[in-house]
C-alpha positions in Angstrom: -58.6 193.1 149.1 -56.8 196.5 148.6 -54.6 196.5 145.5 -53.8 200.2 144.4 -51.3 198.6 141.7 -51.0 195.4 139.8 -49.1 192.9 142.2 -47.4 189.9 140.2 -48.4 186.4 141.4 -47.3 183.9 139.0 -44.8 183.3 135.9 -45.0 180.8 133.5 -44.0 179.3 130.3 -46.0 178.1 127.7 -46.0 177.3 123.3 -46.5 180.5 120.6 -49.9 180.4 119.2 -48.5 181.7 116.1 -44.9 180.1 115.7 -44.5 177.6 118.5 -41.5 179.3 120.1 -41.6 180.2 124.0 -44.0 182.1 125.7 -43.7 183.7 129.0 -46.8 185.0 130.5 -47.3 186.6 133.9 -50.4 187.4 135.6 -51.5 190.2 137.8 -54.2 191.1 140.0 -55.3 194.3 140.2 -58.6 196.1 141.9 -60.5 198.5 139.5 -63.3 201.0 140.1 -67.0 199.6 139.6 -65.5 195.9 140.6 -64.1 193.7 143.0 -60.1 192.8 141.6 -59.4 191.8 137.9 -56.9 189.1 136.9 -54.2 190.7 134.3 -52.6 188.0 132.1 -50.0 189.4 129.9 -47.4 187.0 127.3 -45.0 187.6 124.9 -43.1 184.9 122.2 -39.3 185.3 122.9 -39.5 184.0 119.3 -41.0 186.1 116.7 -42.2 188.7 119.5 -46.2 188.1 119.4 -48.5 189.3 122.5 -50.8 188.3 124.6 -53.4 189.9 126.7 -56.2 189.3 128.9 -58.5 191.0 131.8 -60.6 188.7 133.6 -62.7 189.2 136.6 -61.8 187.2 139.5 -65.7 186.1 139.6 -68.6 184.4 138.0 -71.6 186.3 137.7 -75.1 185.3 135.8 -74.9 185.2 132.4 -76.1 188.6 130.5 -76.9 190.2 127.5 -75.5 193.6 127.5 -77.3 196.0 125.1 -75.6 200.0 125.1 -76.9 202.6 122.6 -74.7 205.3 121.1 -77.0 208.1 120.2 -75.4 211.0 120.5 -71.6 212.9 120.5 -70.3 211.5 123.8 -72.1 208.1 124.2 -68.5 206.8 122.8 -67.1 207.3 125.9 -68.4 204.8 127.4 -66.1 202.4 128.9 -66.6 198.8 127.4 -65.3 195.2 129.7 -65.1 192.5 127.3 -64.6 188.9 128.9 -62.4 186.8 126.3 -65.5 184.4 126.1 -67.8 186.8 125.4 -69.6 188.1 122.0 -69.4 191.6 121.0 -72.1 192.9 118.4 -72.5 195.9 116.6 -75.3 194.9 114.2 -76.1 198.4 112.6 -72.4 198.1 111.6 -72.5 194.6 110.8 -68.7 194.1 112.9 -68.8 191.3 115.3 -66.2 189.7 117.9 -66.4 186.0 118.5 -64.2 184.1 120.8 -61.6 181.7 120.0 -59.0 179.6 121.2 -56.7 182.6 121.5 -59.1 185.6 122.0 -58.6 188.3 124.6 -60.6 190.0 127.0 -59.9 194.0 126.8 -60.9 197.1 128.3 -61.3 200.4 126.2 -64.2 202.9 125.1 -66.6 202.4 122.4 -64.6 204.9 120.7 -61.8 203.0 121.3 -63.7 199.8 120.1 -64.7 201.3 116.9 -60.8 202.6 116.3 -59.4 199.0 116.8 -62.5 198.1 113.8 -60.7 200.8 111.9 -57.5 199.6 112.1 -58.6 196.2 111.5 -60.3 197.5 107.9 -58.4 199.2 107.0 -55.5 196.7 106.9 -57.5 193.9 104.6 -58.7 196.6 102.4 -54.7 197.6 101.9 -54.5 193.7 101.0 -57.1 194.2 98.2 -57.2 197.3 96.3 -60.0 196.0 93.8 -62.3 197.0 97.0 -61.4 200.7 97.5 -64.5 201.7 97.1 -66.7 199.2 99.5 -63.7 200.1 101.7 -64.1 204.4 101.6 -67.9 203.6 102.7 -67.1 201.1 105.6 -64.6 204.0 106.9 -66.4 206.8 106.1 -69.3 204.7 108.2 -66.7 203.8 111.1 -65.8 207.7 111.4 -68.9 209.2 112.0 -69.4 205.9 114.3 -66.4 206.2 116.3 -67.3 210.2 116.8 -70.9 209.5 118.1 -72.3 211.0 114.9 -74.7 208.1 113.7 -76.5 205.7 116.3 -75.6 202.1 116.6 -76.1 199.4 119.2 -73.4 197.8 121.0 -74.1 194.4 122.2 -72.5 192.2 124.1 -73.3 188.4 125.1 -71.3 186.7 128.0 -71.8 183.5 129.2 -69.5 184.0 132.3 -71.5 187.5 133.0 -67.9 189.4 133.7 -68.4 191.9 130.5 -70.2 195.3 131.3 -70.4 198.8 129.1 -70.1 201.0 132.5 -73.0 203.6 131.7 -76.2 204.7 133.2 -77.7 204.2 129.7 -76.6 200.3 129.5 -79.3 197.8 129.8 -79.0 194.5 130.9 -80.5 191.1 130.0 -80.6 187.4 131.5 -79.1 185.1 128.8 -80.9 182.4 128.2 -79.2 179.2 127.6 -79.2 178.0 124.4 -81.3 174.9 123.0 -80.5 172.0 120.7 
């Protein structure tokens, strides 16, 4: 398949996650470097104007642990594929994405990953002032983070194996299913 630009293959209508009004979603597929083609689902609430996004493979693969270090200035620039299924770790940090009924696959840098942490952060710590303090550290932490300047692990666990940090340092694991 040679798609040099997403091409539109189906519209539909579906209920608001967040205020049950009507969404419209479209999907796209589209062919990206270091993959086959990638399935685009975009929405929006006519409503109260939330959005929706996704990135998908068009393809199972094994599932994998995917382990990338960020040791140095530039490691951040690593380009990070996060399947909406998948877990994202950053254990050093203690930040974590978990799936849910509405979560979203995305594609962005580690740099780019750590900036959305940021953003996140330092929204709740607006909502509670009393926690300024805990707050300056976790962004003073996320900083030096986001610009390479202390090491952390990025981790991330996908039963569907479509995630993937794109780097020659990433380092890939079978992941075993689990018991109980």
């Amino acid at each position: 398949m040679d798609i040099n630009e997403p091409v539109k293959f189906n519209e539909y209508t579906g209920k608001c996650p967040v205020c049950g009004g009507l969404m419209v979603y479209v999907d796209y597929v589209y062919r990206i470097p270091y993959y086959e083609s990638v399935l685009i689902t975009t929405g929006k609430c006519s409503s109260c104007g939330y959005k929706y996004r996704d990135v998908r493979l068009t393809d199972q693969k094994e599932p994998r642990r995917i382990i990338y270090r960020v040791e140095k200035p530039g490691d951040e620039r690593a380009l990070v594929i996060r399947s909406s299924g998948s877990i994202l770790l950053i254990p050093e940090l203690g930040l974590s994405i978990e799936p849910g009924p509405f979560s979203q696959g995305f594609i962005t840098t580690v740099e780019g990953l750590i900036m959305d942490f940021a953003e996140k952060t330092r929204f709740l710590c607006e909502e509670d002032k009393e926690k300024k303090a805990e707050c300056d550290i976790v962004m003073e932490k996320l900083a030096k983070a986001r610009d390479g300047l202390i090491s952390y692990t990025v981790i991330i666990e996908d039963k569907t194996g479509l995630s993937d940090i794109v780097s020659g340092k990433t380092i890939y694991e079978k992941l075993q299913p689990a018991t109980g």
